[in-house]
C-alpha positions in Angstrom: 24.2 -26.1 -21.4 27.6 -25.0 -22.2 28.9 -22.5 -19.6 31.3 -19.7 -20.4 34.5 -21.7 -21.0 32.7 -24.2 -22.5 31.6 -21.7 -25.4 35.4 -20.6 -25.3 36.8 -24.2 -25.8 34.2 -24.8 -28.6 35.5 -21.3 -30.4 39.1 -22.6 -29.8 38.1 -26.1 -31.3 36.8 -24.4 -34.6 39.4 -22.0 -35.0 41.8 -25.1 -34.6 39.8 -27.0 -37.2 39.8 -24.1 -39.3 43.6 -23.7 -39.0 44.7 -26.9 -40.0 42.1 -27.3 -43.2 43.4 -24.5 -44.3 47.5 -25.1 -43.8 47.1 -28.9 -44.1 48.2 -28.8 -40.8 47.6 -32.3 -39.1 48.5 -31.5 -35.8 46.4 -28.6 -35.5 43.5 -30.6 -37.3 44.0 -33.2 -34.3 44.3 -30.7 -31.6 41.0 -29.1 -32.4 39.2 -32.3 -32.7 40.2 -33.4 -29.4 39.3 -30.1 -27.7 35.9 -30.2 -29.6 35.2 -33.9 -28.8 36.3 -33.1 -24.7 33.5 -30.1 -24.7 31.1 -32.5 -26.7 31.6 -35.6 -24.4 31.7 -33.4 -21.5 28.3 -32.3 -21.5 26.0 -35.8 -21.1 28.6 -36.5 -18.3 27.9 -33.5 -16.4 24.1 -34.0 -16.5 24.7 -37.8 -15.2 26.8 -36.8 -12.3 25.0 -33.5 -11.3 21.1 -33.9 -10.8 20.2 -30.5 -10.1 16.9 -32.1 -9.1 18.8 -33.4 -6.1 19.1 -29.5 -5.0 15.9 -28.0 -2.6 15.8 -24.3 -2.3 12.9 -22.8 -0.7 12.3 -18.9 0.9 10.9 -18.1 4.5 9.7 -14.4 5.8 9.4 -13.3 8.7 5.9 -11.7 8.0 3.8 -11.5 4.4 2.0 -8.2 5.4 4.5 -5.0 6.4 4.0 -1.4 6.3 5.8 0.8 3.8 8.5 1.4 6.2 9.7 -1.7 7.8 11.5 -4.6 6.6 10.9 -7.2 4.8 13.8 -10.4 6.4 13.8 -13.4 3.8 16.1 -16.4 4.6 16.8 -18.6 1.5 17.1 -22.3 2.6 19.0 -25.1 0.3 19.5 -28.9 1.0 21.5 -31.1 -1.1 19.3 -34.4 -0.7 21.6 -36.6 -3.0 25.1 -38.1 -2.7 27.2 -36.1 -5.0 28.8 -32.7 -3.6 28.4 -29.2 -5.8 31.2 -27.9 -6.4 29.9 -24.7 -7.6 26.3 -23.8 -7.4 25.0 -20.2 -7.7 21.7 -19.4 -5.8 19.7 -16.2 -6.9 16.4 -15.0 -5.5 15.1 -12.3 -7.7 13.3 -9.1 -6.5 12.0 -5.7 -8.6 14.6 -2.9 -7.5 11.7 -0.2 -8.7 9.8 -2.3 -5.8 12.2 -2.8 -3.3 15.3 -1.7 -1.8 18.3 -4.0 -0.9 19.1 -3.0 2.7 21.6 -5.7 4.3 22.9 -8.9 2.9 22.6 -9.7 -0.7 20.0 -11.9 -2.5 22.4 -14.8 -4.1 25.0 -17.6 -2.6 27.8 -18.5 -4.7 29.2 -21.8 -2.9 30.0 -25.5 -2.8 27.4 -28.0 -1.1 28.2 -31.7 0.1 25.9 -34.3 0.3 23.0 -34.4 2.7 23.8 -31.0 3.5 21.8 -28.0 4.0 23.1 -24.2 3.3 21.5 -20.7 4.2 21.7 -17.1 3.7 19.7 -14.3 4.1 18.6 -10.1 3.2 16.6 -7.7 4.3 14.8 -5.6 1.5 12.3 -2.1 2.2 9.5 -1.7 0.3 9.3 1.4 -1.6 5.7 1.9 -2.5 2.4 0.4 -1.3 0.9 -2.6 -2.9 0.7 -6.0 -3.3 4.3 -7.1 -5.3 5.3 -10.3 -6.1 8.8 -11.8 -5.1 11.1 -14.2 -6.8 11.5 -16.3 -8.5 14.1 -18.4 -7.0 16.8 -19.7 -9.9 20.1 -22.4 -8.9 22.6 -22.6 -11.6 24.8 -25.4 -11.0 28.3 -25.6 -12.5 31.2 -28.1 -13.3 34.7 -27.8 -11.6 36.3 -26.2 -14.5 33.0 -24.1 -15.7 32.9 -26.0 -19.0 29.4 -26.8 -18.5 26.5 -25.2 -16.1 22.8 -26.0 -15.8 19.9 -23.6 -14.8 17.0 -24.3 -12.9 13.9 -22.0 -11.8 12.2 -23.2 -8.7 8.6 -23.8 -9.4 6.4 -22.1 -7.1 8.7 -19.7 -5.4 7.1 -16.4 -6.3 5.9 -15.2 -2.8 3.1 -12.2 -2.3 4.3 -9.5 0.0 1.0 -7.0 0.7 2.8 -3.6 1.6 0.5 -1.2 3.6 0.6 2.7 3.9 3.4 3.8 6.3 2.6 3.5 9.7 4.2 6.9 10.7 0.9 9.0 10.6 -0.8 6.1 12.7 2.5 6.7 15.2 2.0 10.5 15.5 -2.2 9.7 16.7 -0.9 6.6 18.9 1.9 9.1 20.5 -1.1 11.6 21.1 -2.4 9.1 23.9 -5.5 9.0 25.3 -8.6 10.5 23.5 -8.9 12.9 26.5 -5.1 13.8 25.3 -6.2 13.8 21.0 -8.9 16.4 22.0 -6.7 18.3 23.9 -4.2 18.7 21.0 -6.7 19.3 18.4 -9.4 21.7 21.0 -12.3 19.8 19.7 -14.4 17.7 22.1 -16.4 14.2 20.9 -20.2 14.9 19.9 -22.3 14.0 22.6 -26.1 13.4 23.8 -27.8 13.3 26.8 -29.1 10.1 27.8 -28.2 7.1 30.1 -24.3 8.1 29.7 -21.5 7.9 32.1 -20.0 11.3 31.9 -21.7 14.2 34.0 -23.8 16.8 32.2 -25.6 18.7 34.8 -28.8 18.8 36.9 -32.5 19.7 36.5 -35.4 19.7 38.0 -37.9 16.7 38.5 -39.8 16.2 35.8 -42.8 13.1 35.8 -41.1 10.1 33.9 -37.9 10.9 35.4 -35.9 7.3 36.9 -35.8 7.9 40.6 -32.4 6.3 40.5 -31.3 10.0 38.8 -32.3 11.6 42.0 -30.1 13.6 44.0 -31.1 13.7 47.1 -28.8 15.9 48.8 -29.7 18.5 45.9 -33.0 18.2 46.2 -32.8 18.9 50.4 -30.9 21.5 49.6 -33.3 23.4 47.1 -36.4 22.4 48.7 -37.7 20.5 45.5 -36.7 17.3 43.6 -33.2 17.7 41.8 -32.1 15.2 38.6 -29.0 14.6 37.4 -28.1 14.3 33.7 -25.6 12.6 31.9 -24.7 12.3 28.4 -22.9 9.4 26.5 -21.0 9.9 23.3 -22.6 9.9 19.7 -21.0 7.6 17.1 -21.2 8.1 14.0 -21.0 6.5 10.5 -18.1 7.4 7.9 -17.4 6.8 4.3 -14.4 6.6 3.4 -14.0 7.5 -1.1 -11.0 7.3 -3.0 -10.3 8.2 -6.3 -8.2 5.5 -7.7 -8.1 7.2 -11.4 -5.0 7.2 -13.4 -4.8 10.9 -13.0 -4.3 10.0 -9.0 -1.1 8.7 -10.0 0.7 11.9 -10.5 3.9 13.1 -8.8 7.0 10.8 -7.4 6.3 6.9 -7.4 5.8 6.7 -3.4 4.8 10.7 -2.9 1.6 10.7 -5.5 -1.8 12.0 -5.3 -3.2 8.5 -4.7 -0.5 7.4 -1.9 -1.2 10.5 -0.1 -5.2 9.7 -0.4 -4.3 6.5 0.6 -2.4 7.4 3.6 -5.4 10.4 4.8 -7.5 7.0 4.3 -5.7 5.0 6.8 -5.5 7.9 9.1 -9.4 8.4 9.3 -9.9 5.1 9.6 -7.8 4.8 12.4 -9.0 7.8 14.2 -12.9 7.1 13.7 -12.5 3.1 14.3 -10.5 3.8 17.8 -13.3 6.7 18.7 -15.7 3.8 18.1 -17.2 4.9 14.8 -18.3 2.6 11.9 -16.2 3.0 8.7 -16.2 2.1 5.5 -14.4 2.8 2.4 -15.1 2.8 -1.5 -12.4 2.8 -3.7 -13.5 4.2 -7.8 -12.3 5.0 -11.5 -14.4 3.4 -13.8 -17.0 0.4 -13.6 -14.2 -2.2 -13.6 -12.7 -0.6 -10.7 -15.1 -0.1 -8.4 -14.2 -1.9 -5.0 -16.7 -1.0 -1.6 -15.8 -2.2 1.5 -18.7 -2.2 3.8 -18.8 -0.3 7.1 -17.2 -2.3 10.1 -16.3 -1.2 13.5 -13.6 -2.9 16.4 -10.1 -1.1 16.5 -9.7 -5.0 15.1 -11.6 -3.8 11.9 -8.5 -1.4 11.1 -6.4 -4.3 10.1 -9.4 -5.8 7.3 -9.7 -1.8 6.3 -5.4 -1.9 5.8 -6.0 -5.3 4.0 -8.6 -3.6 1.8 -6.6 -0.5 0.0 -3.2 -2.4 0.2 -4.3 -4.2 -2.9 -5.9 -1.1 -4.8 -3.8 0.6 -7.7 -4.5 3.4 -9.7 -6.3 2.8 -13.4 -9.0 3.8 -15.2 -10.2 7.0 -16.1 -12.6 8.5 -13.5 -16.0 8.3 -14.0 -17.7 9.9 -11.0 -21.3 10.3 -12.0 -20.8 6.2 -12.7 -19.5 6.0 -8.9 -21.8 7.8 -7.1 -24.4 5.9 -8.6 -22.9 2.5 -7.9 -22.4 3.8 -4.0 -25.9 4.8 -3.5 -27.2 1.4 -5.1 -24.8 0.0 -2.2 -25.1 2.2 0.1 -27.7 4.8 1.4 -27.7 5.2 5.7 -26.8 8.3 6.7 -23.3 9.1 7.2 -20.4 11.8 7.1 -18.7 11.0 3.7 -15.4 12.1 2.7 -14.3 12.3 -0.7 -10.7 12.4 -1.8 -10.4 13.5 -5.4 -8.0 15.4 -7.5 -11.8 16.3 -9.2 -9.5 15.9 -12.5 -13.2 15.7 -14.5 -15.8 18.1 -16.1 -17.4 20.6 -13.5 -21.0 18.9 -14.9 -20.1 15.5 -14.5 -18.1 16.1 -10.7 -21.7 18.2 -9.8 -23.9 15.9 -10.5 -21.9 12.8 -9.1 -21.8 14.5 -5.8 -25.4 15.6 -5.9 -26.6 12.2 -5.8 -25.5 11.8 -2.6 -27.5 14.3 -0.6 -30.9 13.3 -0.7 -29.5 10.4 1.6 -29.1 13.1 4.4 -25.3 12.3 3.6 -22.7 14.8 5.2 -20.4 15.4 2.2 -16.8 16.7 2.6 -14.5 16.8 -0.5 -10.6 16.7 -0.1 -9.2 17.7 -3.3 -5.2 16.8 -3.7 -4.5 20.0 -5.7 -2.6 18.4 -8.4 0.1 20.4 -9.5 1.3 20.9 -5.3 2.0 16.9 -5.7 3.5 16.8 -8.8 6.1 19.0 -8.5 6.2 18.8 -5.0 10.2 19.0 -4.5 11.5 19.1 -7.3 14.1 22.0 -8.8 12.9 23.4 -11.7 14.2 25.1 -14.2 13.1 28.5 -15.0 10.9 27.3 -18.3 9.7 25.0 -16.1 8.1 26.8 -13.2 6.7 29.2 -15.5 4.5 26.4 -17.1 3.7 25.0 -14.0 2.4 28.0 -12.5 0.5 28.0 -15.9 -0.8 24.6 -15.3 -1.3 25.8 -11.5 -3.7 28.3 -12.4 -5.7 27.0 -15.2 -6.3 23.8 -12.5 -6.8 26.1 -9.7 -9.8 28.2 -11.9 -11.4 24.4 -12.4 -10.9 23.7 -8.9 -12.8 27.1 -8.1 -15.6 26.4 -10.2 -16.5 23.4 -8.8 -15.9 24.7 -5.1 -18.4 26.7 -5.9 -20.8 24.6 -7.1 -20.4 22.5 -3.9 -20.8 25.5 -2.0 -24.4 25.7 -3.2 -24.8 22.3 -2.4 -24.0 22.8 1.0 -20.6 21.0 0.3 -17.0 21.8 1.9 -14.6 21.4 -0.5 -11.2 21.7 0.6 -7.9 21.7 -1.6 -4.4 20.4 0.1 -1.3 20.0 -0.9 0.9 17.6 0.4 2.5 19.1 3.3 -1.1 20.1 5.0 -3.2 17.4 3.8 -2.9 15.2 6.9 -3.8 17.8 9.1 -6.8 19.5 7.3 -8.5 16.2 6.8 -8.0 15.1 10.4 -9.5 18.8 11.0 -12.4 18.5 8.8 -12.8 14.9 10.6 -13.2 16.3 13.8 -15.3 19.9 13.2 -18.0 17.5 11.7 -18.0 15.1 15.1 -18.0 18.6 17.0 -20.8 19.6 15.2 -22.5 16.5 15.4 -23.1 15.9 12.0 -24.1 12.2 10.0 -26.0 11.2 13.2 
């Protein structure tokens, strides 16, 4: 194709032509059939002497899978495998700037390649939201030495997949906690526990037939006259589900602060905590029936990874139909467990109470975070006067809804607690623990 001086000599031409028809002017009538013959001619004889075919470009990255905030390093690569030079080739590797944010370097070459020659350059992009995002695709446009004529080529196959998980920094702040003697000093809950065969102390008795004579202590027993036992207890584990709402109402608030990426993030943070405390989690992901995604219950700190995997790739849609969900989980799922649910409960009171109410006769221990919508949505932001007086509107006539249905689940025996985004990390870690304290979903 004609490049941008190409198009210019071609206007030239023409207005040459146009001249000289009109003046019966010879010379000008010559002069603008040369220039319009030299952009003509020109054009088959670039495509003979530049094969942009000749020209392989390909991307490398450092890793497909990154958390939300690291960086993703991509090095473009591009060999000249003919024997005619470029003298001008542009190299552009296309990216989403909704998606991602350019960091260091920039994502095109402009530059001159020799035969057999090979060419690199790189950038470093941060993801700004969670998901799986496409990038590319890779284009070379290839140019003559005076820019009369260029060609344009899109590399086939060079979209990439780069699977962004939730930001690692709440994971950091339980890692930097230490040990789990350390986590339940912080946090002045202890693990459930049993007595059994364990290998943590738990007291002494006295003799009773049946006992293991192994349990004996014998220095007690001297001591007291009578045959002494000593207990131990080993730690209960426990089985979780995980339930995310991934309506379209979940999507409310700033693209990387919204109900759903907040969910998301309380998600990876319970998995993390119950998976290195040796617990078996799962995790359901719901809107309507085309969105319904269940993960079954795994455990192995290794597990965490195929958990991250899992609700990397889930977006909000759909409108939420709970009743619908809670029956597809039961039909998947019924041992007993401790089962969170994180919903902004953005449906009718009927249709929330009786989606949660086919839980229980599973023995289920149900605990309902509700991401109080209008705390996310204009978490923030500065508001104009109008404006906060119809959000504290909105605020209360959400917060009435909310109530009612607390208090249905309060009759079911369900906690229901509403967070806000500056507190919900903390309560559902809280809720987390009080319910292993208790010994509950055993």
């Amino acid at each position: 194709m004609l490049g941008g001086k190409g198009r210019t000599l071609i206007l030239f031409s023409v207005f040459f032509l146009t001249a000289g028809f009109s003046f019966v002017n010879y010379f000008l009538i010559y002069f603008g059939v040369i220039l319009l013959f030299s952009s003509v001619i020109s054009l088959p004889l670039f495509y003979y002497q530049m094969n942009v075919e000749e020209l392989r470009v390909h991307r490398e990255m450092e890793k497909e899978k990154i958390f939300k905030d690291d960086f993703v390093h991509i090095k473009v690569i591009i060999e000249n495998t003919g024997r005619s030079s470029f003298d001008f080739i542009e190299i552009r590797d296309y990216y989403n700037p909704e998606l991602f944010r350019l960091i260091l370097g920039e994502n095109f070459i402009s530059t001159r390649i020799g035969p057999k020659n090979m060419i690199k350059f790189s950038y470093v992009l941060e993801p700004k939201v969670r998901g799986e995002y496409p990038l590319g695709p890779l284009s070379v446009t290839v140019k003559d030495r005076l820019g009369f004529n260029s060609a344009e080529r899109i590399i086939p196959n060079s979209i990439s997949t780069v699977l962004i998980y939730p930001p690692y920094e709440d994971i950091k702040r339980i890692e930097i906690l230490g040990s789990k003697r350390s986590l339940n000093l912080n946090y002045g809950v202890q693990r459930s526990k049993q007595k059994g065969l364990g290998s943590e102390f738990f007291g002494m008795r006295r003799y009773v037939f049946g006992d293991q004579f192994r349990l004996i202590d014998w220095k007690a027993s001297a001591r007291h006259q009578k045959l002494i036992v000593r207990e131990f207890e080993t730690e209960r584990d426990i089985n979780m589900m995980i339930l995310v709402d991934s309506s379209n109402s979940m999507a409310g608030g700033a693209i990387d602060n919204t109900k759903f990426e907040y969910s998301i993030r309380a998600c990876m943070l319970l998995a993390k905590i119950a998976l290195t405390r040796r617990d078996n989690v799962g995790v359901y992901t719901f809107s309507d029936k085309k969105n319904f995604n269940f993960l079954k219950p795994g455990s192995g700190e290794e597990y965490f990874y195929k958990i991250l995997d899992f609700v990397a790739r889930v977006k909000p849609e759909g409108k939420c139909k709970i009743f619908e969900a809670m029956d597809f989980f039961i039909k998947r799922y019924q041992k007993r467990s401790l089962v969170f649910i994180i919903s902004d409960l953005e449906a009718s009171v009927k249709e929330i109470k009786d989606g949660i109410r086919k839980l229980l006769p599973f023995g289920h221990t149900v605990i309902v975070i509700n991401p109080f919508s209008p705390w996310f949505e204009i978490h923030e932001r500065d508001l104009s006067s109008t404006d906060k007086a119809l959000a504290e509107a909105i605020a209360e006539e959400m917060m009435e809804h909310i109530l009612e249905i607390k208090q249905q689940a309060r009759n079911s025996g369900i906690n229901l607690v509403t967070v806000g985004p500056d507190d919900m990390m903390n309560k559902v870690m809280s809720n987390y623990l009080e319910a292993k304290k208790k010994g509950k979903a055993f």
